[in-house]
N, CA, C and O atoms as a Tinker XYZ file with bonds, in Angstrom:
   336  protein
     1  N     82.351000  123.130000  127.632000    73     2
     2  CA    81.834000  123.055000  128.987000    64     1     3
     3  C     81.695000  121.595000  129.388000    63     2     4     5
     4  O     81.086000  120.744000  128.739000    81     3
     5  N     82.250000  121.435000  130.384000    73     3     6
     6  CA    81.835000  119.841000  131.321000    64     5     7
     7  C     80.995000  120.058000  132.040000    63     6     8     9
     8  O     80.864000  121.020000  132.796000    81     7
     9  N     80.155000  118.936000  131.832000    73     7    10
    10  CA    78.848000  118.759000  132.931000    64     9    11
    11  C     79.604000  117.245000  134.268000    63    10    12    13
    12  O     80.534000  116.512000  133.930000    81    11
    13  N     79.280000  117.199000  134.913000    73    11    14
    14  CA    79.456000  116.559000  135.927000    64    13    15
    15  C     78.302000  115.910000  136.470000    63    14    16    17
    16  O     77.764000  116.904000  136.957000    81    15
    17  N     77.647000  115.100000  136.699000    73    15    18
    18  CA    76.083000  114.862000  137.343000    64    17    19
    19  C     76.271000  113.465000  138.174000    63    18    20    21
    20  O     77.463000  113.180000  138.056000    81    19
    21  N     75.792000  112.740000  138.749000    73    19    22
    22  CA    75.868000  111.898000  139.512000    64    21    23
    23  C     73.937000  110.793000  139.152000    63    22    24    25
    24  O     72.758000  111.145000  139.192000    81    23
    25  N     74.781000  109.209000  138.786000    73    23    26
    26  CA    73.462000  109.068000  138.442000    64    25    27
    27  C     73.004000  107.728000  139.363000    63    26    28    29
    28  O     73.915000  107.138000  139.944000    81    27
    29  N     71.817000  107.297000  139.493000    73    27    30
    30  CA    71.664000  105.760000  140.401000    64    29    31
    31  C     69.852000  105.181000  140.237000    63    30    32    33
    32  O     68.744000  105.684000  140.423000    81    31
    33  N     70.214000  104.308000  139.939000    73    31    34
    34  CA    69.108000  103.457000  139.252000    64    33    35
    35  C     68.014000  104.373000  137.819000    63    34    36    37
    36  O     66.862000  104.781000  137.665000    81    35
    37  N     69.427000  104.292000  136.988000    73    35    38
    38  CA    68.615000  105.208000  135.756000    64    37    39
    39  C     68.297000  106.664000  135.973000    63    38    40    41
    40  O     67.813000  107.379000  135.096000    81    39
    41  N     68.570000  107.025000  137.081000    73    39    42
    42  CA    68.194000  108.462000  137.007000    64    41    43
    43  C     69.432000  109.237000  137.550000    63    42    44    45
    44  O     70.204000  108.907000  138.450000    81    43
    45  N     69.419000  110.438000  136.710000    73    43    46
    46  CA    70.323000  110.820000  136.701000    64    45    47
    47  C     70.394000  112.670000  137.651000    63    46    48    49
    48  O     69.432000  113.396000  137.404000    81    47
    49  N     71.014000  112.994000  138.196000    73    47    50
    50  CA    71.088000  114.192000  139.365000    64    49    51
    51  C     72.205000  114.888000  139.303000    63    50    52    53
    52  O     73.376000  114.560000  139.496000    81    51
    53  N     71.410000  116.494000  138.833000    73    51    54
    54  CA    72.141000  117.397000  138.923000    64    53    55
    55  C     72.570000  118.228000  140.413000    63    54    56    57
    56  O     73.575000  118.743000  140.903000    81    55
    57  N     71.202000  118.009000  140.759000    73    55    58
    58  CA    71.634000  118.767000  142.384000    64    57    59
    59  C     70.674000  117.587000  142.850000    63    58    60    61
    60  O     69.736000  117.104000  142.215000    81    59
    61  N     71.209000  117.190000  144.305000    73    59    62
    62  CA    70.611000  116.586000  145.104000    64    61    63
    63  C     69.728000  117.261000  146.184000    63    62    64    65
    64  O     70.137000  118.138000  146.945000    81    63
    65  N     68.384000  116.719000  146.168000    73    63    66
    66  CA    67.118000  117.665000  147.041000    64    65    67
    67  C     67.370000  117.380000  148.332000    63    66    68    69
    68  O     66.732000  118.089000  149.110000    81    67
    69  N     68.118000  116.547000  148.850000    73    67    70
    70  CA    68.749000  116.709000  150.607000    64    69    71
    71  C     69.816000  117.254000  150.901000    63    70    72    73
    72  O     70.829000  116.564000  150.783000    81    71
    73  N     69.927000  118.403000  151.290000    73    71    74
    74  CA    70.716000  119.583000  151.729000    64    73    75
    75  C     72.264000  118.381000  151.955000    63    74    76    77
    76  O     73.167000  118.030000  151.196000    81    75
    77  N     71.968000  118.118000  153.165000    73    75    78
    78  CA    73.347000  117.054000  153.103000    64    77    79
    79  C     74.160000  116.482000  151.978000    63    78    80    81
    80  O     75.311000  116.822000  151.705000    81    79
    81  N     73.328000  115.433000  151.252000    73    79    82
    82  CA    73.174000  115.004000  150.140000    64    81    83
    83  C     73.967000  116.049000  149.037000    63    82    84    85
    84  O     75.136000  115.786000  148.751000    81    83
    85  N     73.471000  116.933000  148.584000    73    83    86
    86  CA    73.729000  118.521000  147.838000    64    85    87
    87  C     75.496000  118.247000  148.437000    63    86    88    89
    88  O     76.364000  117.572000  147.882000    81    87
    89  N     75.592000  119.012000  149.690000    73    87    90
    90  CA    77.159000  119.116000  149.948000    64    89    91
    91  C     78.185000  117.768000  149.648000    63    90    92    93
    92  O     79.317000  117.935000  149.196000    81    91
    93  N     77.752000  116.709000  149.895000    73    91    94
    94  CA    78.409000  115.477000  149.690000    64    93    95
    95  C     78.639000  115.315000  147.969000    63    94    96    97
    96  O     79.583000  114.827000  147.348000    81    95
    97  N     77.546000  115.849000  147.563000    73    95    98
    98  CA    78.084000  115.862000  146.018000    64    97    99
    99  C     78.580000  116.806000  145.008000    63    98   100   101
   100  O     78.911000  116.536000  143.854000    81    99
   101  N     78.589000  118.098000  145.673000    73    99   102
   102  CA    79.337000  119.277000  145.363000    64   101   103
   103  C     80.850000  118.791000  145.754000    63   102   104   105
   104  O     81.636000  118.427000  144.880000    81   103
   105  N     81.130000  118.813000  146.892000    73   103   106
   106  CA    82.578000  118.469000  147.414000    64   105   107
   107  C     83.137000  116.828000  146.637000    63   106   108   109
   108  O     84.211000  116.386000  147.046000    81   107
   109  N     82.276000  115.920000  145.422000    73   107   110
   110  CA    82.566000  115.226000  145.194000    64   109   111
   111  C     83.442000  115.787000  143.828000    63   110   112   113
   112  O     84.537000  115.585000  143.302000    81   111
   113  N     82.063000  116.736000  143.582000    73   111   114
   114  CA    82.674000  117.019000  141.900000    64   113   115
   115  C     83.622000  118.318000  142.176000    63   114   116   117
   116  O     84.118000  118.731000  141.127000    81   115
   117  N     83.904000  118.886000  143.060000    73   115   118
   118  CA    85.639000  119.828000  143.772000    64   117   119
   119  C     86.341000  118.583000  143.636000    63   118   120   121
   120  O     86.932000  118.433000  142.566000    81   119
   121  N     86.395000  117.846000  144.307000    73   119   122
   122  CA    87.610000  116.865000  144.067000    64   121   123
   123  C     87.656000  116.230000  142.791000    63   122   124   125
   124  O     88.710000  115.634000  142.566000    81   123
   125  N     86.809000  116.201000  141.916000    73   123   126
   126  CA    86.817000  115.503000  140.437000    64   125   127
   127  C     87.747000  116.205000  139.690000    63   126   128   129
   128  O     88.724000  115.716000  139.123000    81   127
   129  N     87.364000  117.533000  139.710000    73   127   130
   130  CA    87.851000  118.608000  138.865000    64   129   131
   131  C     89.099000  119.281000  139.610000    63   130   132   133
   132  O     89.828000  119.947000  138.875000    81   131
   133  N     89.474000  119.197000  141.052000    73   131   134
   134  CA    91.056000  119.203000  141.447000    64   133   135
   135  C     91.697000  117.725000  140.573000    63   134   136   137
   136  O     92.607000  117.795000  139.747000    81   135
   137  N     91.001000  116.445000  140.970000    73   135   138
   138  CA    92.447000  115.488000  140.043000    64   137   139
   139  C     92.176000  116.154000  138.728000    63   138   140   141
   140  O     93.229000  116.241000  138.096000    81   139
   141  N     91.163000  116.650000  138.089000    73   139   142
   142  CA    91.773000  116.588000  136.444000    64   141   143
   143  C     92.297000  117.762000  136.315000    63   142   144   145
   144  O     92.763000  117.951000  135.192000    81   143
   145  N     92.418000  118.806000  137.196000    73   143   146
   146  CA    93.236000  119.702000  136.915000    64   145   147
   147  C     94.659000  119.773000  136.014000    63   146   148   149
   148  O     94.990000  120.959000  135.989000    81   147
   149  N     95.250000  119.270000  135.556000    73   147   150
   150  CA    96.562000  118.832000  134.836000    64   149   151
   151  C     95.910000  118.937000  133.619000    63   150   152   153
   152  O     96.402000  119.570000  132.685000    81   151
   153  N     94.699000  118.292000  133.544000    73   151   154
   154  CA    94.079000  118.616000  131.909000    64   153   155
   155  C     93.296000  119.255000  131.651000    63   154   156   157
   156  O     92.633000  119.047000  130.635000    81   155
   157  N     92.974000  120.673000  132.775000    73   155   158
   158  CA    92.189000  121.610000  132.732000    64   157   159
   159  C     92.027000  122.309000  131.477000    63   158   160   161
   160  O     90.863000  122.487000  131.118000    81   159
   161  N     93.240000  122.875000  130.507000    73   159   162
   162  CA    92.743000  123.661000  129.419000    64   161   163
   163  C     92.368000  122.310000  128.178000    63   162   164   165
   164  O     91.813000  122.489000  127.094000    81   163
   165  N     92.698000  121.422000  128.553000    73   163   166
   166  CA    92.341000  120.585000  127.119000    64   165   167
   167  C     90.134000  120.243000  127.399000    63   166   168   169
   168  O     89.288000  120.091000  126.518000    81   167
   169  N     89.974000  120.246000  128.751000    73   167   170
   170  CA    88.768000  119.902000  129.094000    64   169   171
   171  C     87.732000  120.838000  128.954000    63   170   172   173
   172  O     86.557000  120.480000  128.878000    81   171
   173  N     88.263000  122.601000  128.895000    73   171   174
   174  CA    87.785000  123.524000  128.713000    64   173   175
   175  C     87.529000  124.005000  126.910000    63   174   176   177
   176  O     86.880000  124.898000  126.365000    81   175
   177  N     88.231000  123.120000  126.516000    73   175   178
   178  CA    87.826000  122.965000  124.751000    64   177   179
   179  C     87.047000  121.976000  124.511000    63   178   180   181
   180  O     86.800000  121.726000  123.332000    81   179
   181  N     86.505000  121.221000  125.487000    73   179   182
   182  CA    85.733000  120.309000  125.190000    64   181   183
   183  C     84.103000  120.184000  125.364000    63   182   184   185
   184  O     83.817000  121.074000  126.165000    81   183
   185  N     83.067000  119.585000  125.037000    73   183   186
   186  CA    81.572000  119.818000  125.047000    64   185   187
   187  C     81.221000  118.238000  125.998000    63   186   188   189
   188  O     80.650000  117.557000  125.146000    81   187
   189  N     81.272000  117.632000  126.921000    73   187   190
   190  CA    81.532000  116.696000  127.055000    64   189   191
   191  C     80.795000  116.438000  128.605000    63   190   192   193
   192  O     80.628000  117.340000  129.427000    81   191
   193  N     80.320000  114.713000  128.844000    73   191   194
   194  CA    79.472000  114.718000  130.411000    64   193   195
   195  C     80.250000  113.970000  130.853000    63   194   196   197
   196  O     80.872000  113.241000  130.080000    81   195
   197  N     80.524000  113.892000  132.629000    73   195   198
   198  CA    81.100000  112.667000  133.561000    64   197   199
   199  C     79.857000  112.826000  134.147000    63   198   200   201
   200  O     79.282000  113.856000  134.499000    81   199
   201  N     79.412000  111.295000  134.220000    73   199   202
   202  CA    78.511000  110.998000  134.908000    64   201   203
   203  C     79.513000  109.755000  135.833000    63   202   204   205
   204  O     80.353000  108.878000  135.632000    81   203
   205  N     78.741000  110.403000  136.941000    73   203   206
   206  CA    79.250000  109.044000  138.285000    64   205   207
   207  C     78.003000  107.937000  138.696000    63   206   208   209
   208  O     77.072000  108.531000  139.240000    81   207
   209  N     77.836000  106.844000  138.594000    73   207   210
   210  CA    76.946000  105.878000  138.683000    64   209   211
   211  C     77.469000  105.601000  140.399000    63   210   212   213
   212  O     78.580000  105.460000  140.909000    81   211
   213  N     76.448000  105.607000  140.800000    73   211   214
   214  CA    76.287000  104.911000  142.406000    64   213   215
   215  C     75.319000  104.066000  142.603000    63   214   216   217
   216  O     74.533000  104.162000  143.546000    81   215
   217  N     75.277000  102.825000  141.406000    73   215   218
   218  CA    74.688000  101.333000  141.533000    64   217   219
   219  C     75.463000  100.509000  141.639000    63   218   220   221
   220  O     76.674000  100.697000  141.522000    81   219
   221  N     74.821000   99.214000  141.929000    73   219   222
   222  CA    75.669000   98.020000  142.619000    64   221   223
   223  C     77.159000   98.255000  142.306000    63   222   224   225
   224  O     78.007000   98.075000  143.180000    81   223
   225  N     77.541000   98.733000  140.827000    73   223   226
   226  CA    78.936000   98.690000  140.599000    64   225   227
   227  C     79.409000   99.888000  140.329000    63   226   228   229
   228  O     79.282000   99.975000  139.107000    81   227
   229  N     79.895000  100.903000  140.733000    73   227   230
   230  CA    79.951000  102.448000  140.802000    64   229   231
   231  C     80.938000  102.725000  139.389000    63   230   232   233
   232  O     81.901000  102.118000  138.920000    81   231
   233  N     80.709000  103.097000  139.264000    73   231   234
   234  CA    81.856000  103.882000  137.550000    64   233   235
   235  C     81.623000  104.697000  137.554000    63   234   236   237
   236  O     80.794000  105.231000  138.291000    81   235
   237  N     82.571000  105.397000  136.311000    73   235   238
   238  CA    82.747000  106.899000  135.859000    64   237   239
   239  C     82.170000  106.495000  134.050000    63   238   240   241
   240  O     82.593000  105.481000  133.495000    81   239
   241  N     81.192000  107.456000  133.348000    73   239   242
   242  CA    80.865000  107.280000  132.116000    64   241   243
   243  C     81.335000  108.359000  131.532000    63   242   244   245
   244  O     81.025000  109.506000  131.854000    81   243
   245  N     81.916000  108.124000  130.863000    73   243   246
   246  CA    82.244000  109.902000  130.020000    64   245   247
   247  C     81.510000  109.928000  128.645000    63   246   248   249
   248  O     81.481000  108.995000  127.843000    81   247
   249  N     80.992000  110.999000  128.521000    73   247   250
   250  CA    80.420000  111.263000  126.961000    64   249   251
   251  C     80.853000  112.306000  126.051000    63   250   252   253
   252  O     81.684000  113.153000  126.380000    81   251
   253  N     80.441000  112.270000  125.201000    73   251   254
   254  CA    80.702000  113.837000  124.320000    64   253   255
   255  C     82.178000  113.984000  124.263000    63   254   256   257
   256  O     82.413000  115.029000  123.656000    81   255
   257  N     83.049000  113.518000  124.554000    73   255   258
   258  CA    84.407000  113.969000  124.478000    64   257   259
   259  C     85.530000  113.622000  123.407000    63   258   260   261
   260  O     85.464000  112.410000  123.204000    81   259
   261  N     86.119000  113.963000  122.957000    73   259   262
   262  CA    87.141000  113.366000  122.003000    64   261   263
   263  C     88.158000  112.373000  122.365000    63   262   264   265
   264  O     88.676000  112.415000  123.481000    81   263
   265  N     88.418000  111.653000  121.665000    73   263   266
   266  CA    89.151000  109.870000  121.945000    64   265   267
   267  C     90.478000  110.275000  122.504000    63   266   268   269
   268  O     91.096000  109.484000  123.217000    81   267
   269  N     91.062000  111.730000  122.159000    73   267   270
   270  CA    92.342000  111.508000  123.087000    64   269   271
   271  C     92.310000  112.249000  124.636000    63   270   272   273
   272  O     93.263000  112.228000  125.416000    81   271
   273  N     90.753000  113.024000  124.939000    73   271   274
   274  CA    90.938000  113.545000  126.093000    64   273   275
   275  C     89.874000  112.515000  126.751000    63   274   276   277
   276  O     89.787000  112.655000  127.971000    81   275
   277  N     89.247000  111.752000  126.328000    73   275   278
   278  CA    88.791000  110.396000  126.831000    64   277   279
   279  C     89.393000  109.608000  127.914000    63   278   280   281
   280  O     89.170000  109.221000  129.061000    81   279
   281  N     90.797000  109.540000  126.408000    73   279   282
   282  CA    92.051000  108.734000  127.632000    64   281   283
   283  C     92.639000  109.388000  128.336000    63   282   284   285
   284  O     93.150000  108.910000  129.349000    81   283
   285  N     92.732000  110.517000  128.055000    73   283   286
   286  CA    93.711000  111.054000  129.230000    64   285   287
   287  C     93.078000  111.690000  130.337000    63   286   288   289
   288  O     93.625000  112.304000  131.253000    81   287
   289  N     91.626000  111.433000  130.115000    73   287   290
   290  CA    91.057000  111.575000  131.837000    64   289   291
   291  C     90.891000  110.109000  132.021000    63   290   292   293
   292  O     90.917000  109.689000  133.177000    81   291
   293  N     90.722000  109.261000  131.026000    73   291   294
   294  CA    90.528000  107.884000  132.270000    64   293   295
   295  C     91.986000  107.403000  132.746000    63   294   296   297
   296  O     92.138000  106.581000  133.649000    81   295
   297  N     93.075000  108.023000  132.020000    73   295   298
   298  CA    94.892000  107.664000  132.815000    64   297   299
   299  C     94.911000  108.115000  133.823000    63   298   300   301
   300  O     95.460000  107.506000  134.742000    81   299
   301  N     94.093000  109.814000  134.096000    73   299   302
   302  CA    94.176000  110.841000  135.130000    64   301   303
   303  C     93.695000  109.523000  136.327000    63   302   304   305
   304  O     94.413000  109.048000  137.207000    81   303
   305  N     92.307000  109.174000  136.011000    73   303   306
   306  CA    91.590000  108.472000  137.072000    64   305   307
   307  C     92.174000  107.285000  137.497000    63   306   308   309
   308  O     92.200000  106.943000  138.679000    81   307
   309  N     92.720000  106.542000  136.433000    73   307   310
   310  CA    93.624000  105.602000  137.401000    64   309   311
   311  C     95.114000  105.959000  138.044000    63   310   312   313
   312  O     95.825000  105.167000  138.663000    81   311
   313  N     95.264000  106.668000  137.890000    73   311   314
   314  CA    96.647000  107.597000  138.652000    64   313   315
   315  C     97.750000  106.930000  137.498000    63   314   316   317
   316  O     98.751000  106.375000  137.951000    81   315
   317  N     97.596000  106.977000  136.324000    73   315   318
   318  CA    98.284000  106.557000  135.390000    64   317   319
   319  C     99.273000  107.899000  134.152000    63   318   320   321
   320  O     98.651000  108.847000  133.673000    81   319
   321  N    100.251000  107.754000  133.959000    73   319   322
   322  CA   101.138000  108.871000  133.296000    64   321   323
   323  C    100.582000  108.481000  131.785000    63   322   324   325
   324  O    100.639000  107.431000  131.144000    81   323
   325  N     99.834000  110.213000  131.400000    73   323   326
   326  CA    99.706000  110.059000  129.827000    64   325   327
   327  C    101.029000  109.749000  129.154000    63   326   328   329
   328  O    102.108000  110.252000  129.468000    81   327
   329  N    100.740000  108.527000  127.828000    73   327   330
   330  CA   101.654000  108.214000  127.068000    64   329   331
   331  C    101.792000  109.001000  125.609000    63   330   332   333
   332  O    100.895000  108.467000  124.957000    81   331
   333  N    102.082000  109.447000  125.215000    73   331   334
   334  CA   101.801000  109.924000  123.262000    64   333   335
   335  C    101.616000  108.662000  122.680000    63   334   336
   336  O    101.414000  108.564000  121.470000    81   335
């Protein structure tokens, strides 16, 4: 199972308590999980978190995951072709 959460100044959010807010970050993590679609069954064997940081410098953190589906969601994210 992938968790998805969105985090900003140390704290970290599963659902956002402003209705607006809520939809802006549902429709964030639909589009997360449309690009990684291509590595949908390798991600569905996996136990693993994307957290999205929205501080001064925004990133993607991945945890829990294994070193080769690591890379091949951070190739996914830079619009980069997995290599063997």
């Amino acid at each position: 199972m992938v968790q998805v959460s969105y985090s900003y100044k140390n704290r970290e959010f599963f659902h956002m308590e402003d209705s607006i807010m809520n939809q802006i970050a549902e429709s964030g993590k639909r589009m997360l999980f449309a690009l990684l679609e291509p590595i949908h069954e390798l991600l569905m064997q996996e136990n693993g978190k994307i957290r999205i940081c929205l501080d001064e410098r925004p990133n993607i953190e991945l945890e829990g995951f294994s070193a080769l589906v690591k890379y091949r969601i951070e190739c996914t994210l830079r619009g980069e072709e997995f290599e063997n």
